[in-house]
N, C-alpha and C positions, 0 to 999 in steps of 0.2 A: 568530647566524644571522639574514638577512634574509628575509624574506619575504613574500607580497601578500596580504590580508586578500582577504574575498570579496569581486571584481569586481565583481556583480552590483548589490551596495547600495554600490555605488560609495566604497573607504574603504580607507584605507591603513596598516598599521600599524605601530610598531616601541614597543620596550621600553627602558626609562630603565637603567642606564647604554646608551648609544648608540652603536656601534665600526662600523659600514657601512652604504653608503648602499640608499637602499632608489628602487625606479621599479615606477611603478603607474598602468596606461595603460587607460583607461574611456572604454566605447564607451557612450552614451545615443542612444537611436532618434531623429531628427529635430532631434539639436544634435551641434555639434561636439565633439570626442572631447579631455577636459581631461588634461593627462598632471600627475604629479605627480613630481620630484627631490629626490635631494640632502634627503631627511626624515633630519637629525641633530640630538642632543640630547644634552647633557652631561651626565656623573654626577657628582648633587650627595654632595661629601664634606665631610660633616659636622666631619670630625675627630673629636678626644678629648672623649668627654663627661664630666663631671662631677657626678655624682650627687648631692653637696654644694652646688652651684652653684645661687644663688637665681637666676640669670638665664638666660633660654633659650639655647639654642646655635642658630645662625641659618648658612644656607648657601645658596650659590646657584649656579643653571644656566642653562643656552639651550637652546631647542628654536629650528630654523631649519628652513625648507622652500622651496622653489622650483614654482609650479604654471605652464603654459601651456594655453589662453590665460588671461587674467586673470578670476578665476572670486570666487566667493564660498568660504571656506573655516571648517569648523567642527574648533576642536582640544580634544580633550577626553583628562583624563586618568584611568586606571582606578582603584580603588579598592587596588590592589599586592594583599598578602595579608591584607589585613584585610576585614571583614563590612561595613564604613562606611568614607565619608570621613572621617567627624571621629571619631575619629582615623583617622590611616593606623597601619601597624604596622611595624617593621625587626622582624627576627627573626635569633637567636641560637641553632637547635634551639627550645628550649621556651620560653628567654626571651623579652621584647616588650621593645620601647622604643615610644614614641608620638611621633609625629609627625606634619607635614602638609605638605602645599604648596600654594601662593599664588599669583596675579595682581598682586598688589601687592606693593612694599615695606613698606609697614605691613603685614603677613600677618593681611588682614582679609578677602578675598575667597581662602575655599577654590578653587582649581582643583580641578576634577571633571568630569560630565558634564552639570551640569543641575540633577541631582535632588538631592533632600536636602539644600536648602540652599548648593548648589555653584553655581560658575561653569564656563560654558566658555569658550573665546576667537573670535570667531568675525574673520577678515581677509579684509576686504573689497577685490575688485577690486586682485589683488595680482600681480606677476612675484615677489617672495622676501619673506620676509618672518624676522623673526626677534625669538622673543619670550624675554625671563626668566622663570627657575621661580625660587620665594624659597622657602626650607625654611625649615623652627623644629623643635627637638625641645624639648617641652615639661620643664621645669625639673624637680627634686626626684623622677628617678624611681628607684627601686632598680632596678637594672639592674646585672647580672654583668658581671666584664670578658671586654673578647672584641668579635667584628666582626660588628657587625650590620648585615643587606641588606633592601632587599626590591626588588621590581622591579613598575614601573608602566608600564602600554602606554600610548603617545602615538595615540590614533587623530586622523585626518586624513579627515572629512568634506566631498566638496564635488562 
């Protein structure tokens, strides 16, 4: 499902894995009215993990967006189902697996909003723009077999 966050605090939002597009058109009193497109974002699949496996499982995504006129934009991602960034959680029913996602390819700058130690992304004076998510599920977890999800909203401040 797509759909428009509040208008009002001007902010658009959609949810990671990402299947349609989203448009979110914001009026501010005494400036011109920024529209935002075309907010897509790929779902990172991890693959097969391995619970035996001394080395992390590493996976990676795109979030892209299109704004007019060429605005300042701030992109931030939510915390999925977990209480904290560090870690994020996939979830199996009651199972957990841990994980996180990244600004970098070294996955050393958490994506988040801000707080708690997180980054956000902020692109400057932009017509489109298109950034990578870097995942890591962290090594040695006891985790049941079976498919594990979780879903993180992409908000789009600007």
């Amino acid at each position: 499902m797509c759909a428009a966050a509040d208008i009002t605090r001007r902010r658009a939002w959609r949810a990671l894995p990402l299947a349609c597009a989203l448009v979110a058109a914001v009026g501010v009193p005494g400036r011109a009215s920024a529209i935002c497109w075309n907010i897509t974002g790929d779902g990172i699949a991890f693959g097969t993990y391995n619970p035996f496996s001394a080395t992390a499982l590493d996976a990676a995504g795109t979030i892209s967006f299109s704004c007019l006129p060429s605005i300042i934009a701030v992109v931030t991602l939510s915390r999925g189902s977990a209480s904290t960034f560090a870690p994020r959680e996939m979830r199996q029913g009651a199972e957990v697996l841990q994980y996180n996602l990244y600004q970098d390819a070294s996955r050393t700058v958490i994506w988040g909003d801000g707080t708690g130690g997180t980054s956000s992304y902020t692109a400057l004076f932009l017509l489109s723009d298109s950034r990578p998510i870097y995942g890591r599920i962290f090594p040695r977890q006891s985790a049941a077999a079976g498919s594990y999800s979780d879903t993180v909203v992409i908000t789009i401040n600007f």
